[in-house]
C-alpha positions in Angstrom: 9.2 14.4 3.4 7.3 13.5 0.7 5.6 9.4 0.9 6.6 8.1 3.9 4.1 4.8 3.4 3.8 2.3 0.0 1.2 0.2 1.1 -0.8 -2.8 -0.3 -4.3 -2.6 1.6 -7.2 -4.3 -0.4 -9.4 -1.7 1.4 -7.9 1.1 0.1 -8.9 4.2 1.9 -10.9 3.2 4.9 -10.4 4.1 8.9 -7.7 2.3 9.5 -5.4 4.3 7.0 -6.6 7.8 7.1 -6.6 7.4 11.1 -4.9 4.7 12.5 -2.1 5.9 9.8 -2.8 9.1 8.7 -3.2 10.9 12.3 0.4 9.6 13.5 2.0 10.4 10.0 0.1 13.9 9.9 -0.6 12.8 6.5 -1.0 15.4 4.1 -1.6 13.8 0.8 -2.6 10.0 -0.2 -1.8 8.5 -3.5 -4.0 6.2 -4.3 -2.7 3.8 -7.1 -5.3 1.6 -9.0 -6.4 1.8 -12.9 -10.0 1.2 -12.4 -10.3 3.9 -9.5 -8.6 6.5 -11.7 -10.9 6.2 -14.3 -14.2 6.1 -12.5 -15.4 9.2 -10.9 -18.1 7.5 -8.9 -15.9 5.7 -7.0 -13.4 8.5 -6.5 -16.3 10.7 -4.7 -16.8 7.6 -2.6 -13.6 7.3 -1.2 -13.0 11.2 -1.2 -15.8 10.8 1.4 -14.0 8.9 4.1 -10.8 11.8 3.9 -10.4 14.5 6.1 -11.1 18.1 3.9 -7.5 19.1 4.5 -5.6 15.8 3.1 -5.6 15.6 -0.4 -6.4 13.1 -2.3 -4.9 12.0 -6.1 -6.3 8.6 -8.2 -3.6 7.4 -10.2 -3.5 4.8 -12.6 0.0 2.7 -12.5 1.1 4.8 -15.3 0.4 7.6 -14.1 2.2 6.9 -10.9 5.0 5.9 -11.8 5.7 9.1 -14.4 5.2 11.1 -11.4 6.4 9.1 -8.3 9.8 11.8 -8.3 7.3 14.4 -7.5 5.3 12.5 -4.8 8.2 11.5 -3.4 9.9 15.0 -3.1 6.9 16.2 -1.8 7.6 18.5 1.3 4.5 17.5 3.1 3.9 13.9 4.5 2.2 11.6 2.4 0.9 7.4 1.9 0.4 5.8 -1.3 -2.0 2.6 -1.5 -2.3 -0.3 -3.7 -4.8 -2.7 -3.5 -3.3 -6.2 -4.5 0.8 -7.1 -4.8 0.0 -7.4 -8.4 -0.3 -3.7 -8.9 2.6 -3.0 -6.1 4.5 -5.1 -8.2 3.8 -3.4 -11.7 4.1 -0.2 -10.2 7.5 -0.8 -8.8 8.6 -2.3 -12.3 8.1 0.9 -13.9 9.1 3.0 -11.2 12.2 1.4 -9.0 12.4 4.6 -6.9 9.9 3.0 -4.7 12.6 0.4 -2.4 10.0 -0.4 0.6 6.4 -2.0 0.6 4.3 -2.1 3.5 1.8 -5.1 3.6 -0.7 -4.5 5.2 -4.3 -5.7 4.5 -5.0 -8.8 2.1 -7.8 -10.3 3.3 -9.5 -13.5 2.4 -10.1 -14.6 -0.8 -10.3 -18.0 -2.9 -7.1 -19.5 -3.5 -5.3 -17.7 -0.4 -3.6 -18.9 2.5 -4.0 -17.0 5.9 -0.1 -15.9 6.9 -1.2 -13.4 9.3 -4.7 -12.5 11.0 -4.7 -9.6 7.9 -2.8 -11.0 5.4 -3.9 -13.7 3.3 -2.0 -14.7 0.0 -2.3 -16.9 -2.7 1.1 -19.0 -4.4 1.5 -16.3 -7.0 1.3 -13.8 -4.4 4.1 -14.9 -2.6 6.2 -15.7 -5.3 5.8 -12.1 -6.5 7.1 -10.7 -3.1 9.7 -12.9 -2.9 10.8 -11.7 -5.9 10.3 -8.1 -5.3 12.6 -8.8 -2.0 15.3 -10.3 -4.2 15.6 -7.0 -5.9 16.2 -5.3 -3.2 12.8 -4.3 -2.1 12.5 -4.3 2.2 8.7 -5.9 2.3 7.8 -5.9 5.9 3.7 -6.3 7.4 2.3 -4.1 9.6 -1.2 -3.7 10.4 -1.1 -0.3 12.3 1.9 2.1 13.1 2.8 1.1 17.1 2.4 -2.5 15.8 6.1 -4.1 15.4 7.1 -4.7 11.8 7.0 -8.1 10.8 9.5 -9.6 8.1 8.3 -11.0 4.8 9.9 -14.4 5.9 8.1 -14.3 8.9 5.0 -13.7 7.3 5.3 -16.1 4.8 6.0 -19.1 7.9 3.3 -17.4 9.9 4.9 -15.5 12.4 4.5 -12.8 13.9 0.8 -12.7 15.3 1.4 -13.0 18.7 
């Protein structure tokens, strides 16, 4: 089974995921992928905390992840890995191409970003880097929670697909 979820969520490991994703999924494992994280054991503990004792949790850096994203993904049990920004989906899929879909599904409001769905907000260079990443070859699709319909990057880049 291994990952069955890459997803970009600013939020990182809050309800939403380990629940409204992880109880569907029977989620076993969550990667989650972000240099700072991996290096700071505070913050670690703190998002340990909202994780059921019987998922595991691993903190990556993007090198790290990508020099072992075979093994994730050959993983027998089922299993999500979360980004925070496109940046980092981006530079994690550079160095490890294995990865060939992205789910988008929380960028929230920040300066310089342009609302595209009620949950995803994205700035120019934003966009431009998932267009790119869907030239390679690289199915990006937006979806806030599983029984939600997928939306398509082109729809969520005109807007669509709220309702």
């Amino acid at each position: 089974m291994g990952l069955v979820l890459h997803r970009i969520d600013d939020r990182l490991i809050h309800g939403q995921v380990v629940v409204g994703w992880g109880q569907p999924l029977g989620l076993r494992f969550i990667v989650l992928v972000d240099d700072d994280v991996a290096a700071s054991d505070w913050e670690q503990e703190l998002y340990r905390m909202g994780v059921p004792p019987d998922v595991e949790v691993h903190f990556l850096s993007v090198a790290d992840a990508a020099r072992t994203i075979t093994a994730l993904h050959a993983d027998p049990r089922p299993g999500i890995l979360l980004v925070n920004s496109v940046d980092t989906m981006r530079r994690l899929i550079a160095a490890a191409p294995s990865i060939r879909t992205v789910n988008l599904g929380g960028v929230h409001h920040a300066d310089g970003r342009t609302q595209r769905l009620r949950y995803v907000f994205l700035t120019p260079e934003e966009e431009q880097q998932l267009r790119a990443l869907e030239q390679a070859g690289i199915d990006i699709t937006a979806q806030d929670v599983p029984g939600a319909r997928p939306i398509s990057l082109q729809d969520v880049l005109a807007g669509r697909g709220d309702g």
